[in-house]
C-alpha positions in Angstrom: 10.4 -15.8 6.1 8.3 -15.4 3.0 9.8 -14.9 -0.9 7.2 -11.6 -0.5 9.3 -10.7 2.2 12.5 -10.9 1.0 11.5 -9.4 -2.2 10.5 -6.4 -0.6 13.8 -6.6 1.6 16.1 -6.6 -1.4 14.0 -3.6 -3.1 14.2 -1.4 -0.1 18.0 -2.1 1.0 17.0 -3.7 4.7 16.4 -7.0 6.2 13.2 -9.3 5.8 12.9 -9.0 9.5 12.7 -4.6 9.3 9.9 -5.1 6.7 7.8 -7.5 8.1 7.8 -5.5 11.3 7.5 -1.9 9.5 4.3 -3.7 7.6 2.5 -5.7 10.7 2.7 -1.8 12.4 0.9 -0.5 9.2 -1.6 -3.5 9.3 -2.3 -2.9 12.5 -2.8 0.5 13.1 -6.9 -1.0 13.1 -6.6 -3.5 15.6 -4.8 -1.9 18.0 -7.7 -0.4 19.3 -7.9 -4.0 20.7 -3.9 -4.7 21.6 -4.1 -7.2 18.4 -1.1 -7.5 16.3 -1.4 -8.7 12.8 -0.7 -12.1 12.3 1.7 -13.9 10.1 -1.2 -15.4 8.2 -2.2 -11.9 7.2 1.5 -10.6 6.8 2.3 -13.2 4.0 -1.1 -12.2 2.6 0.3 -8.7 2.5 3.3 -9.1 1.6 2.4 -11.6 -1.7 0.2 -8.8 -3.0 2.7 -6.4 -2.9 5.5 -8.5 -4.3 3.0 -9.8 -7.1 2.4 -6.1 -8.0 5.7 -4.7 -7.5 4.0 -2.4 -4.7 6.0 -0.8 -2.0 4.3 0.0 0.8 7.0 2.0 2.6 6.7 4.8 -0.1 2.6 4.2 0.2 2.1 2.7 -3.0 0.0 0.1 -1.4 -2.0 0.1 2.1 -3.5 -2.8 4.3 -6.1 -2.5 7.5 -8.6 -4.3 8.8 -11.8 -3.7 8.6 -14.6 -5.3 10.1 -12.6 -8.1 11.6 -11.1 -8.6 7.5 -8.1 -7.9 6.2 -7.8 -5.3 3.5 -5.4 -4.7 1.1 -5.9 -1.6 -1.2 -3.6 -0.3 -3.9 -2.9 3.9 -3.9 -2.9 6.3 -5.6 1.1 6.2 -6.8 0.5 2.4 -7.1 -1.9 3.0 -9.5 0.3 4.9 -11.2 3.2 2.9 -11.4 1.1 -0.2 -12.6 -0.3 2.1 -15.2 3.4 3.6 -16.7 4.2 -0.1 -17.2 1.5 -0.4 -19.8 3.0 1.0 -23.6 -0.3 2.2 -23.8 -0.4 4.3 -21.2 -0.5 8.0 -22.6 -0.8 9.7 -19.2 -3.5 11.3 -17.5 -5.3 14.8 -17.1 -6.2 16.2 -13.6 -8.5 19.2 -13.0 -9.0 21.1 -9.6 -12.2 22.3 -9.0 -12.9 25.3 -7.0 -15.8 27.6 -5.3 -16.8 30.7 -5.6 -14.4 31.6 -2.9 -11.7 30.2 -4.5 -11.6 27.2 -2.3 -10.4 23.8 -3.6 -13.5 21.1 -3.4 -12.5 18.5 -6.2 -9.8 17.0 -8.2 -11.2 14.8 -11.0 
């Protein structure tokens, strides 16, 4: 079992084991079109990046697929976040919704 993975393990409260089977189902979810299962290969991958960045993916601050036959691994929108609170610099951010002339939401920038 991988440091990653036990990182993750003590954040959350379970077992190395529970993670690395909760993240190879949310790696996969692309490859099961073909019955492929991620492998460990692309689980420590994973699992490094989101220990390295303090990421968890359980709460979606960090997502991995496969594209194209590749592994991705893609950082969301709360990870962002949370990497950017850690900086003393950080003063916060602005968000503006955008609307039609109906009244319908069609941005947030």
């Amino acid at each position: 079992m991988s440091k990653a993975l036990a990182l993750i393990a003590d954040s959350t409260g379970v077992t190395p084991e529970e993670v690395k089977e909760v993240l190879r189902g949310m790696i996969i979810s692309g490859k099961q079109q073909h019955n492929a299962t991620a492998t460990d290969a692309e689980m420590t991958v994973v699992s490094s990046i989101f220990a390295k960045y303090d990421l968890n993916s359980f709460v979606r601050e960090g997502h991995a697929f496969v594209s194209g036959g590749k592994l991705q691994v893609i950082t969301g929108l709360d990870g962002w976040l949370k990497i950017a609170n850690r900086d003393p610099n950080f003063d916060g951010y602005e968000q503006f919704e955008n609307f039609d002339e109906k009244g319908e939401l069609i941005s947030v920038t």
